[in-house]
Structure formats: C-alpha cells, structure tokens
C-alpha positions in Angstrom: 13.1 110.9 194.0 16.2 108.8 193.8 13.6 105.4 192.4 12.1 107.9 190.1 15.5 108.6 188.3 16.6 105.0 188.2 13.3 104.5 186.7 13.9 107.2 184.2 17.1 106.1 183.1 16.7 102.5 182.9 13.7 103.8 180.8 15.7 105.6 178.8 18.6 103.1 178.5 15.6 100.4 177.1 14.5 102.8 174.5 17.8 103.5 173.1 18.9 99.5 173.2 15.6 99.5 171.3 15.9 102.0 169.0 20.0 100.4 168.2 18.5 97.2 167.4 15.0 98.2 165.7 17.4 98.0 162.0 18.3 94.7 163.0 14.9 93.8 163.4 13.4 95.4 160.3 16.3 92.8 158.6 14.7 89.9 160.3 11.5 90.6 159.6 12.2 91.1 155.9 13.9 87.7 155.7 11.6 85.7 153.5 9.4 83.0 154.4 11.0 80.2 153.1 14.6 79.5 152.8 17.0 76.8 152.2 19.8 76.5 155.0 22.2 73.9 156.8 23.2 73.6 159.5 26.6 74.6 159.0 25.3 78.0 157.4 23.2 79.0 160.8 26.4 78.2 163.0 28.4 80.5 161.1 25.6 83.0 160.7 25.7 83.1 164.4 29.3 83.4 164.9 29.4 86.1 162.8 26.3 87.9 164.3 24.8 88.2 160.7 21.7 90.4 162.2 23.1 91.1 166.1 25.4 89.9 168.7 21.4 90.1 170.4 19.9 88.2 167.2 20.6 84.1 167.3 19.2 81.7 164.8 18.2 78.1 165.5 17.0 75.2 164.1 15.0 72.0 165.9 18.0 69.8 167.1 18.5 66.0 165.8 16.4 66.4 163.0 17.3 63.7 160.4 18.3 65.3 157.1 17.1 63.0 153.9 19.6 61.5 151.8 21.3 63.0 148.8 20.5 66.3 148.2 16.4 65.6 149.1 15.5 68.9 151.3 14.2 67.6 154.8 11.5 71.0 155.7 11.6 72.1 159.3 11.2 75.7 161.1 14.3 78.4 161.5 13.5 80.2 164.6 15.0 83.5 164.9 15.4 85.1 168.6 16.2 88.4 170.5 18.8 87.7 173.0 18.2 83.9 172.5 14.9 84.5 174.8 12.1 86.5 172.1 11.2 84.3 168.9 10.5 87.7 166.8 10.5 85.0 163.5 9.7 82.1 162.4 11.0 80.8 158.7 9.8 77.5 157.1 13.2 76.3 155.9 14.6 73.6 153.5 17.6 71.9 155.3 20.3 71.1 153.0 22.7 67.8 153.7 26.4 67.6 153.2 26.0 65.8 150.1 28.3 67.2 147.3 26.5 68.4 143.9 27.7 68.5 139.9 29.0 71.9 139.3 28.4 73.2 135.5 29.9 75.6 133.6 29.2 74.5 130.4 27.4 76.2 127.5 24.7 74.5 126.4 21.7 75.0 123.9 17.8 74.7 124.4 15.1 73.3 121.5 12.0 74.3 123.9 8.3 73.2 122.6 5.2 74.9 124.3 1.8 73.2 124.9 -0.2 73.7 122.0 1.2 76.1 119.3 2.0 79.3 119.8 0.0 82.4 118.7 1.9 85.3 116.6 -0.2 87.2 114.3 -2.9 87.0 112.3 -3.1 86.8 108.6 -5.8 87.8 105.8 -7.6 85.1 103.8 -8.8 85.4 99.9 -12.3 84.1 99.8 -14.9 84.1 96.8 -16.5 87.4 98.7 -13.3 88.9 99.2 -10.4 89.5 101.9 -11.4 87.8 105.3 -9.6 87.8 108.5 -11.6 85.1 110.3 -10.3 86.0 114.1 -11.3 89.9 113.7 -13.9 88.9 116.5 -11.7 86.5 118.4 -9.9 87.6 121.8 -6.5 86.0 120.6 -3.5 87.9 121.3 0.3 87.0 120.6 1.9 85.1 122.5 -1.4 82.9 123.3 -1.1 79.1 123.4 -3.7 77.7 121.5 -3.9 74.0 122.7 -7.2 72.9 121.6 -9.9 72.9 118.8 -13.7 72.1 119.3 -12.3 70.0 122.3 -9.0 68.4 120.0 -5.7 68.3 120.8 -3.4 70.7 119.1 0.0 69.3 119.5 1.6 70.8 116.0 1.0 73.6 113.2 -0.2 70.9 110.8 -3.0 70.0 113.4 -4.7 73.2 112.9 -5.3 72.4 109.2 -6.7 68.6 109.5 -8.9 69.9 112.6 -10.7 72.8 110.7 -10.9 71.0 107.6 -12.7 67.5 108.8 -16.1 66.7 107.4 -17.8 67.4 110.3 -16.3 70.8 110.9 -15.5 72.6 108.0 -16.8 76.0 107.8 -18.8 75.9 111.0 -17.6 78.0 113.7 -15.5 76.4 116.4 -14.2 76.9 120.2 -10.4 77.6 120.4 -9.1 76.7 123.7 -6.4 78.8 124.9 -3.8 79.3 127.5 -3.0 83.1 128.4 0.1 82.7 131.2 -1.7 80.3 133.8 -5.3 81.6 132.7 -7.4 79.1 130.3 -9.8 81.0 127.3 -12.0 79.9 125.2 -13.1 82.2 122.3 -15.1 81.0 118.8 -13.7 81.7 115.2 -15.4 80.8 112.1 -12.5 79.4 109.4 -13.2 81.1 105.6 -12.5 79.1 102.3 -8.8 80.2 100.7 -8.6 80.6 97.3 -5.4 80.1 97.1 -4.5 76.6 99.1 -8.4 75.4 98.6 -8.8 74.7 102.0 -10.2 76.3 105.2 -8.1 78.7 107.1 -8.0 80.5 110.5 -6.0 83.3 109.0 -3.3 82.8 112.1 0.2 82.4 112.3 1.3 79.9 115.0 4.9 78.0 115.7 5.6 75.9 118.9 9.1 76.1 119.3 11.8 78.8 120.6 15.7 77.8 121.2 18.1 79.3 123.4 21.7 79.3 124.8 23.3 79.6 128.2 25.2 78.2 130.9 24.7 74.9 133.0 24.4 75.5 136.7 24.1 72.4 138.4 23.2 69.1 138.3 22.1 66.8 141.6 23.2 63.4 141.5 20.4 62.3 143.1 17.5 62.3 140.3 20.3 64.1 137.7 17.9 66.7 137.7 19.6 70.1 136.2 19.2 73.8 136.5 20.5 76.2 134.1 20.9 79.6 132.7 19.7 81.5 136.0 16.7 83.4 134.2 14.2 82.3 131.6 14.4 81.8 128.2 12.9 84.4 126.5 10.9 84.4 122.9 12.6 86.6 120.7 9.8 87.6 118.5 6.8 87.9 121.3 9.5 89.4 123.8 7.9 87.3 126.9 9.0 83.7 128.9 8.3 80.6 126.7 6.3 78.2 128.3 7.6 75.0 128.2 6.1 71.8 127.6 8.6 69.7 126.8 12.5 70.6 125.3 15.7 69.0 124.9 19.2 70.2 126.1 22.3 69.8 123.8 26.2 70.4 124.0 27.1 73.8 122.2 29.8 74.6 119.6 31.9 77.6 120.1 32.3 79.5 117.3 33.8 82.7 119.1 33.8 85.4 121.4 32.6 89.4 121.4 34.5 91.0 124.3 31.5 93.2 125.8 32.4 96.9 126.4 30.5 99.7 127.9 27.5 99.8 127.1 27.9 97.4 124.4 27.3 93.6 125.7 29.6 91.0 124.5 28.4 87.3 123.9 29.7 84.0 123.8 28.8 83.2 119.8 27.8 79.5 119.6 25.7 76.8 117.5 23.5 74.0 118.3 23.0 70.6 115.8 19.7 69.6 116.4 20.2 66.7 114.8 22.9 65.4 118.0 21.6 63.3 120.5 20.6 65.5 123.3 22.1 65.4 126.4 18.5 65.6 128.6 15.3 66.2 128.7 14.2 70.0 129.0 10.0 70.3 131.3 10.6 73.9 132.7 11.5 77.4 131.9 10.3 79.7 135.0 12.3 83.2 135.7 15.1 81.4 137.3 15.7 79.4 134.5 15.2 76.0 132.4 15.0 72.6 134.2 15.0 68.9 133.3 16.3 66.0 133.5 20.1 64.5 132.1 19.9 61.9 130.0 24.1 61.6 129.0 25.7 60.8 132.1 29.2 60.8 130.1 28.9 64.4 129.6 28.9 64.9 133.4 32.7 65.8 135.2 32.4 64.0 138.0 34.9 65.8 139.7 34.2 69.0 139.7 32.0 69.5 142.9 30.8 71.4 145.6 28.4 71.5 148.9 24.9 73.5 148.1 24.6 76.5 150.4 21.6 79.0 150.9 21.7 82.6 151.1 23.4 82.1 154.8 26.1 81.0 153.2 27.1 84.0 150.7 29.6 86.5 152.5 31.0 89.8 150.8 34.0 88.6 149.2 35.8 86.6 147.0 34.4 84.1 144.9 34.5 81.9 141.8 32.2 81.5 138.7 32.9 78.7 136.4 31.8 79.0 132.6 33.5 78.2 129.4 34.6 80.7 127.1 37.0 78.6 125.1 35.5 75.3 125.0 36.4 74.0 128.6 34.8 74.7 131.8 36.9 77.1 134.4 36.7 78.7 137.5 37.1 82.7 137.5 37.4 84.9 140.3 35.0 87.1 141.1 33.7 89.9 144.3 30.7 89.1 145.5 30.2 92.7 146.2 26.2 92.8 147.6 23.9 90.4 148.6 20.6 91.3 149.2 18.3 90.6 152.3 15.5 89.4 149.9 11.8 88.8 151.2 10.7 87.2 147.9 12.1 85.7 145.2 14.0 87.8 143.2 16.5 86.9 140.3 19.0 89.8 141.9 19.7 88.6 145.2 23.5 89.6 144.8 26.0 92.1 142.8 29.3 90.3 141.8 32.6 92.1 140.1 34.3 90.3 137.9 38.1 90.2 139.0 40.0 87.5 137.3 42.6 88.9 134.7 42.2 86.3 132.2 38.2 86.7 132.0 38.5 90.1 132.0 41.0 90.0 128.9 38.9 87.7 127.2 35.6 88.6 127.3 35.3 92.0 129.5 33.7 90.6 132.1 30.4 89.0 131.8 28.9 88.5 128.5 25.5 86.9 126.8 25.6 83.4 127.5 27.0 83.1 130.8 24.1 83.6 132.3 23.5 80.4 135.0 27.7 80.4 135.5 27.1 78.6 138.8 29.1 81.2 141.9 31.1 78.7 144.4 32.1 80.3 147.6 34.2 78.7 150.1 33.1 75.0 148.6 29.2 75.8 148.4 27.6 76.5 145.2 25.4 79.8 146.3 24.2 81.3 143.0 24.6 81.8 139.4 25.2 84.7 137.1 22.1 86.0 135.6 22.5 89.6 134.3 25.4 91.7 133.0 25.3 95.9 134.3 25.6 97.7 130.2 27.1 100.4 131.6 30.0 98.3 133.0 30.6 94.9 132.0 32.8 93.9 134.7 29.9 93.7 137.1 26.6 91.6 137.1 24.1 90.0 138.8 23.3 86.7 140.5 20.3 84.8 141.8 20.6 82.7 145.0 20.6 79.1 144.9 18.0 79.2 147.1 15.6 80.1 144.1 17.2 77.5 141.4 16.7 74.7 143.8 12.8 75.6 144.6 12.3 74.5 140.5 
C-alpha cells in the first residue's frame, strides 16, 4: 500500500513539473529554425534562464568563427535539464568583430528588370479605337522584360522592338515577370495615327525612389542594410523589385512632428545628379541592400558588436537617426520582443523615451524607418513601423532578419 502511494505521488509530482514547464516548451519549440547567435548571447541567455532554470542552450565547443563579420553556420542545441535535446536550431554564429552603425537619412533611385507595367492605354487606328492588350493577361505591377525573346531594359526599347522590319504589326510574345513567377502572353501592336508608329497601348516606367534610414554597414564587403522594410511603389501600392539602384546622401528640408493618428515625417530631397554613395541590388520586406561605394561618407567611429534576437532584453535602449542633419543616439524602451518562429518585420515593440526626440518629432516619424536599435553595445534591430494611434511607440525587426539579405 505504502509503494502504491509513493508511486502515486511521485506520479503526480511528474505531471505537475510537466505541466509547470509545458509553456516553456511550447516557447522552444516555437523558436525558429534558423537564428543568428554568439556566443556571448547563449551564455547570458542561460544565466538568465531565458526559457527555464530546467532549459539550457548550447552550442558545439571550439568551433572557429570566420573572420570579420562572415557567419560561421553550426547547430544550437536546446536541452531539458541539460540531459533532453527537445531542439535543434541551425544557427549563424556571429564574431566579436564591431560593425558601422547608421543613422543617416538617405535616398533610393531603384530600377526594376524590365519596365514596369501600369495601365493600359487606347490607340487611334484607321478602323478605329484599339486597345491591343484587351486579350493579354497583363496586370499592373507586371515586369515586362522581354519582347519576341529581346531584352527590354528601358521604355524606349518597347518602341524600336515593335516597330523593326521584321516585326511590325505581327503579333508577338511578351515575357513577363509576375513576383517570382515568369509569363508569357501574345499581343498584336495596332498602327497610331497620331505618332505613325506601332503601339502596344501600355503604360510602363522602370523606376521608383524612396527615403529612409541607414542601418548598418559591415566592414567586411561594405555591404549595407537599410530602412528595415521595403520600398514600396506609390502608384501600384506593392514591393519594387529591384534590379539595380543607387543610394544617395539626403537634404533635410524639415520636420512634421507626428501626432495621434496623424504620422509625422522627416521632409527631405535627393539630387540625382550627385555622385551616389553605393550601389543599390535588393529591396525584400526587410529592406534595400547594396553595396557602398563612398567610404568618406562612413563614421568610422561610431560602432557596435551585432547581436541576435538572444541579445535583446526588455529595457532601455538607443536608436540613432538624424532629424536635424547629424546622426544621434535616442533613448528608447524596448518594451516587447517577440518569440518569432518566422521571419517577421515585428519582432519587437519599442517606446520612444528621450525628451529631445519626443519634442522634436513625437516620437517616430516617416523616414526613420531602418534607425538601427543598439542595446548594451550590440546592434539588435531597426525601426520599421510607427503605432498611428500613438507616435511614441513603434516597431522593430530583429537583426537577425537584415543580416539574412
């Protein structure tokens, strides 16, 4: 009797160990696949029992991390009472090499493959109004990149294409490029009147521009990231893909304090006719990559140590941006940060607390998004959304994303 009631109880005593630990599991398990850590960040994860005093993670020891700030990949083990691997995350291990912070505003010039498609336009014939893609699958936003097999690299490719010799007034394969999808569709070109010449009846223009904020930049490759989310088209309302871009130096021309409901924005103007300060090749939805090309422009002193998602604790913080035409830091809350199984450009909730940011601007306006987020030395994040319904408070992607661009 006595064995059966030890029995019972220890029972018991299991289940309810099982069932206080069974949230700290589900948070495990929702941890994503991939991450980018060092070693520094699973030591303190640990001392701080991020998950459970029952919950260790560890890493392969002696592993020789590549130079610069080139991500060595291993395997983050994750254990119940350092005996039960429960998970297993393929992991990016960061070194202690330091990295350019941003903070400056800075404008894009982005071209997309091809030309982009957005609208469609009637043509005057000798038999009347035509619109030569009625038939055609195009839709806005479309790249349309080739022509009976023919590069289209410009607007005034379209023209020379459908009007050679050979070609004129026959119908013709468009080749286009619908997100990562490839189409091909046929539209017969009608004589204008007007311009005597052949026409597709389409509107097309392969450029957007943008402004935001400069995150990082490595000194490795001087590879950059910036603004923290992509660079939207303003008249198709959708990313711009990028083929190739430029990235200049921005002049401020003022500020609109954001209120309530009513976003402010850091009011700015690009020359396109400066000498760019890099190369733009990528605008994904954490933001717009390339490559520096005017190492003057860099401060070389203002640095910090990268740091994944281990790294971010609820607390204080700074972002750095420039709201008066030099870069510097703020302090913020870093408020929530998200357990995130997939990549998400909300990963954490900051509050603007600095006095002189909030004076200025409200909190966080229109082109801040990207303000890189230092925490205790690490750059963890940049600014990406403002809350409407209260300026002082925003949201910010991990680093972890950025660097994975």
């Amino acid at each position: 009797m006595k064995k059966v009631l030890v029995l019972s109880f220890s029972l018991i005593f299991v289940l309810f160990g099982l069932v206080l630990i069974l949230p700290e599991i589900k948070r495990v398990r929702a941890l994503p696949d991939e991450m980018v850590v060092t070693y520094e960040d699973i030591a303190e994860a640990n001392e701080r029992d991020e998950f459970s005093k029952s919950i260790t993670l560890s890493l392969p020891k002696n592993l020789v991390v590549s130079s610069d700030e080139e991500l060595t990949e291993t395997t983050m083990s994750v254990k119940l009472f350092n005996l039960f691997t429960i998970k297993k995350v393929n992991v990016k291990l960061l070194n202690d090499t330091d990295i350019y912070i941003g903070g400056e505003t800075v404008g894009f010039n982005l071209f997309s493959e091809g030309v982009i498609c957005v609208g469609a336009n009637p043509v005057v014939s000798n038999t009347g109004t035509k619109y030569p893609l009625e038939t055609s699958n195009i839709i806005d936003g479309d790249a349309l990149t080739h022509i009976e097999g023919i590069e289209i690299d410009s607007i005034q490719d379209i023209d020379r294409i459908i009007n050679l010799p050979t070609l004129a007034g026959k119908e013709l394969t468009l080749t286009l490029r619908r997100g990562n999808e490839i189409i091909n569709t046929t539209a017969t070109p009608v004589y204008d009147l007007l311009s005597g010449k052949y026409k597709l009846g389409l509107w097309v223009r392969n450029n957007t521009s943008g402004v935001g904020t400069l995150t990082y930049i490595k000194q490795s490759d001087f590879r950059f990231g910036a603004v923290g989310h992509p660079i939207v088209d303003s008249s198709l309302g959708e990313n711009f893909i990028v083929d190739s871009g430029n990235l200049y130096k921005c002049r401020l021309l003022g500020i609109k304090k954001g209120e309530k409901n009513n976003p402010g924005e850091i009011r700015s103007s690009i020359n396109l006719s400066d000498n760019p300060l890099g190369h733009a090749d990528t605008n994904c939805k954490y933001g717009v990559y390339g490559n520096i090309l005017n190492k003057s422009f860099i401060e070389a002193t203002r640095t910090a140590k990268l740091g994944g998602r281990l790294s971010v604790k609820l607390g204080d913080a700074k972002i750095y941006c420039s709201i008066d035409g030099t870069v510097k830091a703020y302090n913020v809350k870093i408020i929530r940060a998200n357990k995130q199984s997939e990549a998400d450009d909300k990963s954490m909730t900051i509050k603007v607390t600095d006095p002189e940011l909030l004076e200025k601007t409200g909190g966080i306006i229109q082109g801040m998004s990207g303000s890189p987020i230092v925490q205790n030395g690490k750059l963890v994040g940049a600014i990406t959304h403002v809350l409407v319904n209260d300026p002082t408070r925003g949201y910010g992607v991990y680093i972890d994303w950025m660097l994975n661009n």
